[in-house]
C-alpha positions as CSV (number, residue, x, y, z in Angstrom):
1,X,-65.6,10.5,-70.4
2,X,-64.3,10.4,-67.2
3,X,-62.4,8.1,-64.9
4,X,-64.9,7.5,-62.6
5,X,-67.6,6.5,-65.8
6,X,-65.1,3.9,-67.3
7,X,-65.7,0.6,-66.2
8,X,-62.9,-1.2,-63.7
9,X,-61.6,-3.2,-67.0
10,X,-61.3,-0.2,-69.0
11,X,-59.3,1.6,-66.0
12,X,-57.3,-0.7,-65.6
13,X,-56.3,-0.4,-68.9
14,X,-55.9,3.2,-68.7
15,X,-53.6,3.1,-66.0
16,X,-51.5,0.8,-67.8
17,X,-51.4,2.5,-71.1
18,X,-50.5,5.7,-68.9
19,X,-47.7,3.7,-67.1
20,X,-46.1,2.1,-70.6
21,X,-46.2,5.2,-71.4
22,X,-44.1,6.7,-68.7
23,X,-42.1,4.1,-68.7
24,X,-41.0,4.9,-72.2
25,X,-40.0,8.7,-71.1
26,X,-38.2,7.4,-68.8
27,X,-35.5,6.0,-71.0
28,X,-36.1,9.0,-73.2
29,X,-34.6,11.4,-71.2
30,X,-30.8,11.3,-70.0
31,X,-31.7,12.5,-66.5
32,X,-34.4,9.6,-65.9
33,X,-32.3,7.2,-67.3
34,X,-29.3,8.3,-65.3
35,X,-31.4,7.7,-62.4
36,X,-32.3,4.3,-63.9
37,X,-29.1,2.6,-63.7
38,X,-27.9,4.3,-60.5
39,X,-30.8,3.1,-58.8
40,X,-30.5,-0.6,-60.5
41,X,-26.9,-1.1,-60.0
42,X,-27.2,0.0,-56.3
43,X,-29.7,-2.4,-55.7
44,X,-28.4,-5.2,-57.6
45,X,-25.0,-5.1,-55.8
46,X,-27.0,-4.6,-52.5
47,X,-28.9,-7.7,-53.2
48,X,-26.4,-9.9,-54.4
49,X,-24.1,-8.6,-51.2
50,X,-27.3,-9.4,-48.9
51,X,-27.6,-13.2,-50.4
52,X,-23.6,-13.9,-50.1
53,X,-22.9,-13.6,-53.8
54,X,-20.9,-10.6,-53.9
55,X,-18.1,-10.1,-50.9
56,X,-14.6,-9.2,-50.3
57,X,-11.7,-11.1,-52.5
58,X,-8.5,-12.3,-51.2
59,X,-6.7,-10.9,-54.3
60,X,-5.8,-11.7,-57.7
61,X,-7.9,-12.7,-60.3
62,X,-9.6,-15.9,-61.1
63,X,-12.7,-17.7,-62.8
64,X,-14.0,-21.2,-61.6
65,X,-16.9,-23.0,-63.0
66,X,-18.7,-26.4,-62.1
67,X,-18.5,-29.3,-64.0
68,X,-21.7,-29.2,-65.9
69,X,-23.1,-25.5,-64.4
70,X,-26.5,-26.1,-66.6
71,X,-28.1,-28.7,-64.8
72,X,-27.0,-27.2,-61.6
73,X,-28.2,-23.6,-62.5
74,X,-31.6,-24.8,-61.5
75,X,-30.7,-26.4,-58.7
76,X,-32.7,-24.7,-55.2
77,X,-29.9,-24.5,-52.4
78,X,-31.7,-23.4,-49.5
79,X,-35.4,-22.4,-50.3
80,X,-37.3,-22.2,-53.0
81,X,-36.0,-18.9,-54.7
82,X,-32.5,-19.6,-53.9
83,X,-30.1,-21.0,-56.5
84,X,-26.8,-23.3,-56.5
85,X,-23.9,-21.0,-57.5
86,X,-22.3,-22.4,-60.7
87,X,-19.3,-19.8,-61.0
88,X,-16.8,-17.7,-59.0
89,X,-15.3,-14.9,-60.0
90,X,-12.1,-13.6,-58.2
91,X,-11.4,-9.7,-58.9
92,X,-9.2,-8.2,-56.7
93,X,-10.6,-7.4,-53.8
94,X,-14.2,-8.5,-54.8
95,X,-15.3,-12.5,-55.2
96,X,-18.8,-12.7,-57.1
97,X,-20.8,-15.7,-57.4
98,X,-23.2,-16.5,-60.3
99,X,-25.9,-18.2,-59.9
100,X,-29.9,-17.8,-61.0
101,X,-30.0,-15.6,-58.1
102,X,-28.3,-12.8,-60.2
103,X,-30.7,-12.9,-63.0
104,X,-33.8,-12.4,-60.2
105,X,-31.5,-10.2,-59.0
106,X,-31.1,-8.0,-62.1
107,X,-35.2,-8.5,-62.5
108,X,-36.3,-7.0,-59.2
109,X,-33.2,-4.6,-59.5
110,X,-34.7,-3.6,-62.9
111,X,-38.6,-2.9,-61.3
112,X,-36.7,-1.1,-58.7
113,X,-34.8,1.0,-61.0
114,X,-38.1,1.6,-63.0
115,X,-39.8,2.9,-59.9
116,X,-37.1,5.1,-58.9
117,X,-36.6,7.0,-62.4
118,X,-40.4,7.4,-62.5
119,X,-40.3,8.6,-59.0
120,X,-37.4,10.5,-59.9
121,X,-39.4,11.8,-63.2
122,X,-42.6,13.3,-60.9
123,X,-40.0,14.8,-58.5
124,X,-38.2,16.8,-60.9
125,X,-41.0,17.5,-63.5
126,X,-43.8,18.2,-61.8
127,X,-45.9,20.5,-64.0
128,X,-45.2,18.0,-67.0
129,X,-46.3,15.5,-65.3
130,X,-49.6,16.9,-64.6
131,X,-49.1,16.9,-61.1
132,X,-48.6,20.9,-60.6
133,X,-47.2,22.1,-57.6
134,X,-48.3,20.2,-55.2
135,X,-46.6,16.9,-53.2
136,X,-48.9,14.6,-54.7
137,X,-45.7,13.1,-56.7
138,X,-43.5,12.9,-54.0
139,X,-46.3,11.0,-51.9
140,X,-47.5,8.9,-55.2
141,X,-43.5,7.2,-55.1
142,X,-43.7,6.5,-51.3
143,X,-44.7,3.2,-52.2
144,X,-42.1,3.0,-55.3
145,X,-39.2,3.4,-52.6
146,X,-40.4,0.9,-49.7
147,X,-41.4,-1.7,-52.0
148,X,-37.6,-2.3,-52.9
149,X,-36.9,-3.1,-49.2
150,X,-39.0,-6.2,-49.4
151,X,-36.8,-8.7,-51.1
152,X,-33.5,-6.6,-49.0
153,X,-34.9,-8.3,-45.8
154,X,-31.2,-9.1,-45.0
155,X,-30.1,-5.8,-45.7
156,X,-32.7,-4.4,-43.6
157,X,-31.4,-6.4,-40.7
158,X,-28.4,-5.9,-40.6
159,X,-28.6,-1.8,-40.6
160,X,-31.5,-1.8,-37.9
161,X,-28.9,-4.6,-35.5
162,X,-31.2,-7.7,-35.4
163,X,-29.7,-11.0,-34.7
164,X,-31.7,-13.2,-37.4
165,X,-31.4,-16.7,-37.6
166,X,-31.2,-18.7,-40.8
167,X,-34.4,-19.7,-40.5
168,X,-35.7,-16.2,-40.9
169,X,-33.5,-15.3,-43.9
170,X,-34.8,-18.4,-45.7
171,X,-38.1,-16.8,-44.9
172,X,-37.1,-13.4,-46.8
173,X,-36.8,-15.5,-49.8
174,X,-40.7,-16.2,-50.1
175,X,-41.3,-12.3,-49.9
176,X,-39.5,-12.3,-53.2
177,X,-43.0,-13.1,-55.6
178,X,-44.6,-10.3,-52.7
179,X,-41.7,-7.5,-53.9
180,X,-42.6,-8.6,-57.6
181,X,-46.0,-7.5,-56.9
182,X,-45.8,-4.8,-54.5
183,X,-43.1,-3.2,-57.5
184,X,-45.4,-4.0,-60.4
185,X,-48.1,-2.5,-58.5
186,X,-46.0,0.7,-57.7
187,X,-44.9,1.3,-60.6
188,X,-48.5,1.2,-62.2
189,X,-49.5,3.4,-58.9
190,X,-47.0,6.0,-60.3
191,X,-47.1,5.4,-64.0
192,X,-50.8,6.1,-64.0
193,X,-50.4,10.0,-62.9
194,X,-47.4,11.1,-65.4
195,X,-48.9,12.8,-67.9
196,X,-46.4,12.6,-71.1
197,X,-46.2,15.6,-73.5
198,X,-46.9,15.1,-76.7
């Protein structure tokens, strides 16, 4: 039966079966899983640098906690997907801040990384992806890599030279449920069309 016989329930099923399934080469080949965690620990230090949480130290080494850093771990500081940090950490010459915001950090840095090592994947295995020699890959993970730059608003900012107020960088933080989606959908939009070898 083909693809275009199935009912819209039973491809979307498909798609997702095909896209666990990618998913799972992924982190079975060295290669894709290099490009895994390059792509997630560039983005998670990007993000955490773009919300404050990751900057230049002074020097030396040190850890400092809040008095009770549970109930404030939950805590909203300036919107609604933007948490209180609860602890510093002083190495050298970097100072990190831990807060919720690292976890959603390591989440959308994780959905990134995904994308990229599948985009990576129908890059540099074409023919075993069933995609054979043509750019359909390549144009399938367009959307992989700019659905990253989303929840990077401040990132994006700051290379292009705009002046943004505070009021638009609290705005960035609601586009962080729309990069969840946009990334979830991208990665199904690429999943889909690897084609793993038995």
């Amino acid at each position: 039966m083909s693809s275009s016989e199935l009912c819209p329930r039973d491809r979307v099923r498909r798609a997702l079966g095909r896209t666990r399934s990618a998913t799972r080469l992924v982190f079975r080949r060295r290669d894709s899983q290099v490009a895994f965690v390059t792509v997630t620990a560039i983005y998670l230090l990007l993000y955490l640098w773009a919300i404050g949480h990751l900057s230049a130290g002074l020097g030396g080494f040190d850890l400092l906690v809040v008095s009770d850093p549970l109930s404030k771990l939950l805590r909203p500081e300036l919107g609604p997907f933007s948490f209180t940090p609860v602890a510093r950490l002083a190495l050298g010459p970097v100072t990190y801040l831990f807060s919720l915001n690292s976890v959603l950090g390591l989440v959308l840095a994780g959905l990134v990384g995904v994308n990229g090592a599948l985009t990576y994947l129908v890059w540099r295995q074409p023919r075993a992806c069933g995609i054979g020699r043509s750019s359909t890959g390549l144009l399938a993970s367009i959307p992989a890599l700019l659905s990253g730059t989303a929840c990077c608003g401040p990132v994006v900012l700051l290379v292009v030279g705009v002046q943004a107020s505070g009021v638009l960088l609290t705005g960035f933080q609601l586009l962080l449920p729309v990069a969840v989606t946009v990334l979830l959908g991208s990665l199904v939009l690429v999943g889909r069309q690897v084609t793993v070898p038995e």
